[in-house]
C-alpha positions, -999 to +999 in steps of 0.1 A: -081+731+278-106+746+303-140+752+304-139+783+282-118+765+257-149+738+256-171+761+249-154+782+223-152+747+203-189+738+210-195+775+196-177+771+169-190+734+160-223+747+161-218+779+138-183+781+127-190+823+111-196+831+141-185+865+145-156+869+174-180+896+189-204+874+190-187+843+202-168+861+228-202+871+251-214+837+245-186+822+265-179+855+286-147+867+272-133+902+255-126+897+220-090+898+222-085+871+247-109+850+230-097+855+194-063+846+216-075+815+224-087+806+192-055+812+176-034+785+203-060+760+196-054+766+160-017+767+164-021+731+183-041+719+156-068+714+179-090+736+151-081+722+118-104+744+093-136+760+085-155+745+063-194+747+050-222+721+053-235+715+021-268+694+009-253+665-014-285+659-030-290+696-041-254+694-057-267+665-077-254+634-052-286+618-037-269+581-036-253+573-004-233+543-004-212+527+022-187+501+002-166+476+024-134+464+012-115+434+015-079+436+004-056+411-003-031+420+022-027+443+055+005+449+051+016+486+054+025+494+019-006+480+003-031+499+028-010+533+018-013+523-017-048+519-011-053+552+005-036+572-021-057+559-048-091+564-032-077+600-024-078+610-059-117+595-066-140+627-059-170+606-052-148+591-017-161+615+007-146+593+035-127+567+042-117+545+072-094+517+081-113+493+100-108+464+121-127+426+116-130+415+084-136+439+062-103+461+061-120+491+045-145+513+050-159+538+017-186+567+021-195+572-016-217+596-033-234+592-064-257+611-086-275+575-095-268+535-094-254+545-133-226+569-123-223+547-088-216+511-113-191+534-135-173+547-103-172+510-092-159+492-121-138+517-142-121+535-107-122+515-076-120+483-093-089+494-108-073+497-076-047+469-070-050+449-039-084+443-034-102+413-031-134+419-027-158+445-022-196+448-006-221+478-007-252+491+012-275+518-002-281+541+023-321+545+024-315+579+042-294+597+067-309+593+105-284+615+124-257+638+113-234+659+135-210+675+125-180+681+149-173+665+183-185+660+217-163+685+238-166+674+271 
């Protein structure tokens, strides 16, 4: 990746409809060589998608809650297990295996504590292999990026 590469990304971090038109001047290409580039870095999977940034709490998710988990075991199997499972719950937005104690990481949205207690007891409790779970409320959301540094 060069320098043009970098800034195509940054570009595209920062406003991914962009038009190639557009995008192009900004980091001082043609169109064809830049829609070029954009293609390769696609094709190396450097680009994985497009997607839109949307506000959770208009869509009816204003709870925020980070939920540690503990599981009973680390061994491979289990932690795929885990992961599958969690996949199909649409209030996951993320998840991330972590190191220290707490072997599990859970972004969760919720339209209240209500729907947030059902999630918890009747679908992630129901998930075998843990052995304990923790959560913090998020009071609100400080910084958000989205995308990487491309330096």
């Amino acid at each position: 990746m060069d320098a043009i590469d970098k800034r195509i990304l940054t570009t595209l971090q920062e406003d991914g409809r962009i038009p190639i038109i557009d995008l192009a001047e900004r980091v001082g290409l043609t169109p064809t060589p830049c829609a070029r580039r954009i293609a390769r870095m696609e094709a190396e999977g450097i680009i994985t998608g497009y997607t839109a940034r949307v506000d959770q709490t208009k869509l009816g998710y204003p709870l925020t809650v980070f939920v540690f988990v503990e599981l009973d075991r680390q061994s491979q199997d289990t932690i795929r297990a885990f992961e599958r499972a969690v996949a199909r719950f649409d209030e996951v937005v993320e998840c991330h295996l972590m190191t220290g104690t707490r072997d599990i990481l859970l972004k969760v949205v919720a339209p209240d504590l209500t729907a947030f207690d059902q999630f918890l007891e009747h679908s992630l409790m129901n998930v075998p292999g843990i052995r304990a779970t923790r959560s913090s409320f998020s009071l609100r959301q400080m910084v958000a990026r989205e995308g990487v540094p491309v330096a």
